[in-house]
C-alpha positions as CSV (number, residue, x, y, z in Angstrom):
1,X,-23.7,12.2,14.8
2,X,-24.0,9.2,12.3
3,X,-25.9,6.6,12.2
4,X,-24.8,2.8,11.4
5,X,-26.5,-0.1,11.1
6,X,-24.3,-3.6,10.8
7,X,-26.1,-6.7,10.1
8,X,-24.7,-9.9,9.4
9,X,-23.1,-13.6,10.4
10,X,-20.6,-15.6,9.4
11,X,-21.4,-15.7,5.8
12,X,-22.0,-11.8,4.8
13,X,-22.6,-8.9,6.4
14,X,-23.7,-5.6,5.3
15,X,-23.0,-1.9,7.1
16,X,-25.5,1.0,5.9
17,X,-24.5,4.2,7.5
18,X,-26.3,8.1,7.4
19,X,-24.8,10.2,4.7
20,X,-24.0,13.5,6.6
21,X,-24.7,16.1,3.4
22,X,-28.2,16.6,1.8
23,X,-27.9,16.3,-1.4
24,X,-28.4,13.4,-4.4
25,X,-24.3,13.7,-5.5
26,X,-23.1,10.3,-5.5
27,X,-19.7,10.1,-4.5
28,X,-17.1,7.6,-3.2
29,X,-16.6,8.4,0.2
30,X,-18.8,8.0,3.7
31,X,-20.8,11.8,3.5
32,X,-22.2,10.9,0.2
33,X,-25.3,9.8,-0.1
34,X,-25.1,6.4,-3.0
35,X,-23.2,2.9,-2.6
36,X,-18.9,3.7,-1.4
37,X,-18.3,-0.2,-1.8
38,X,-19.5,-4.1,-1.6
39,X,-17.1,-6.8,0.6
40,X,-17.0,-10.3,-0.3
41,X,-15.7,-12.5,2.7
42,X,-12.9,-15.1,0.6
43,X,-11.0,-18.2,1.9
44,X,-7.3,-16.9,0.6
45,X,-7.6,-12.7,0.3
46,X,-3.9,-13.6,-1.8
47,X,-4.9,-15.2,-4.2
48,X,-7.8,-12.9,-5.5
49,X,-5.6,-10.1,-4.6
50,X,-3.1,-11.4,-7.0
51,X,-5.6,-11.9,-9.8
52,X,-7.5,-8.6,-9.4
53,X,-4.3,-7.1,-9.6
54,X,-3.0,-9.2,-12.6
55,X,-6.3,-8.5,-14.4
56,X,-6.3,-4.5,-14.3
57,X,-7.7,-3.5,-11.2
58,X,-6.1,-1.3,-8.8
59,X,-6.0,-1.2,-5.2
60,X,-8.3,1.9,-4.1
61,X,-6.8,2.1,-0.6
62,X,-4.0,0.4,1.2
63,X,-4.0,-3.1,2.4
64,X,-5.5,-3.6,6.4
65,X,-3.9,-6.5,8.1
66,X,-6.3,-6.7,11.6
67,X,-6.7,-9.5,14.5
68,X,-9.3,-10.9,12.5
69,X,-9.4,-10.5,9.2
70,X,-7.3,-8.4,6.4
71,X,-9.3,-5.4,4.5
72,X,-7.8,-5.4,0.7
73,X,-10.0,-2.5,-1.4
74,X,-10.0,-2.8,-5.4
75,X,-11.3,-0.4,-8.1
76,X,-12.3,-1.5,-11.6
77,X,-11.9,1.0,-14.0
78,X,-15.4,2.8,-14.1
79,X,-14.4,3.6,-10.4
80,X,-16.5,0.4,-8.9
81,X,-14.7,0.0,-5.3
C-alpha cells in the first residue's frame, strides 16, 4: 500500500507520496520515484489557462471541474507538468 502525506492551508499545499518501484528512473507518473508535478492555487484558473495555452503549452491531462476547485494540468515543452 502507498503512502501519502498532504500538508497544507489555504495558501499552498503540497502532497508527497511513496514511489511503489525501486529504482532511480525518473518518470512522469505516481510509481516513479522524482517530482510528477507542482500546483499553484490561482484566483481565475481561465485566464492562465487561456495564456498557457496561447503561449505554447499544452494541457497534459484533461480538465477536472470538482465541488471545490477545478484541476487544469499543463506541460511546457521539456515535459515540465
Amino acid at each position: 500500500m502507498r503512502e501519502w502525506v498532504h500538508l497544507g492551508d489555504e495558501d499552498s499545499y503540497i502532497a508527497i507520496n511513496q514511489a511503489t518501484e525501486n529504482h532511480l528512473k525518473v518518470e512522469k507518473n505516481y510509481d516513479k520515484i522524482g517530482i510528477n508535478h507542482l500546483g499553484f492555487v490561482v484566483q481565475n484558473v481561465e485566464e492562465i489557462a487561456s495564456k498557457l495555452l496561447k503561449n505554447g503549452y499544452k494541457r497534459s491531462y484533461p480538465k477536472q471541474v470538482e465541488q471545490f476547485r477545478i484541476r487544469d494540468y499543463f506541460i511546457d515543452a521539456d515535459g515540465n507538468e
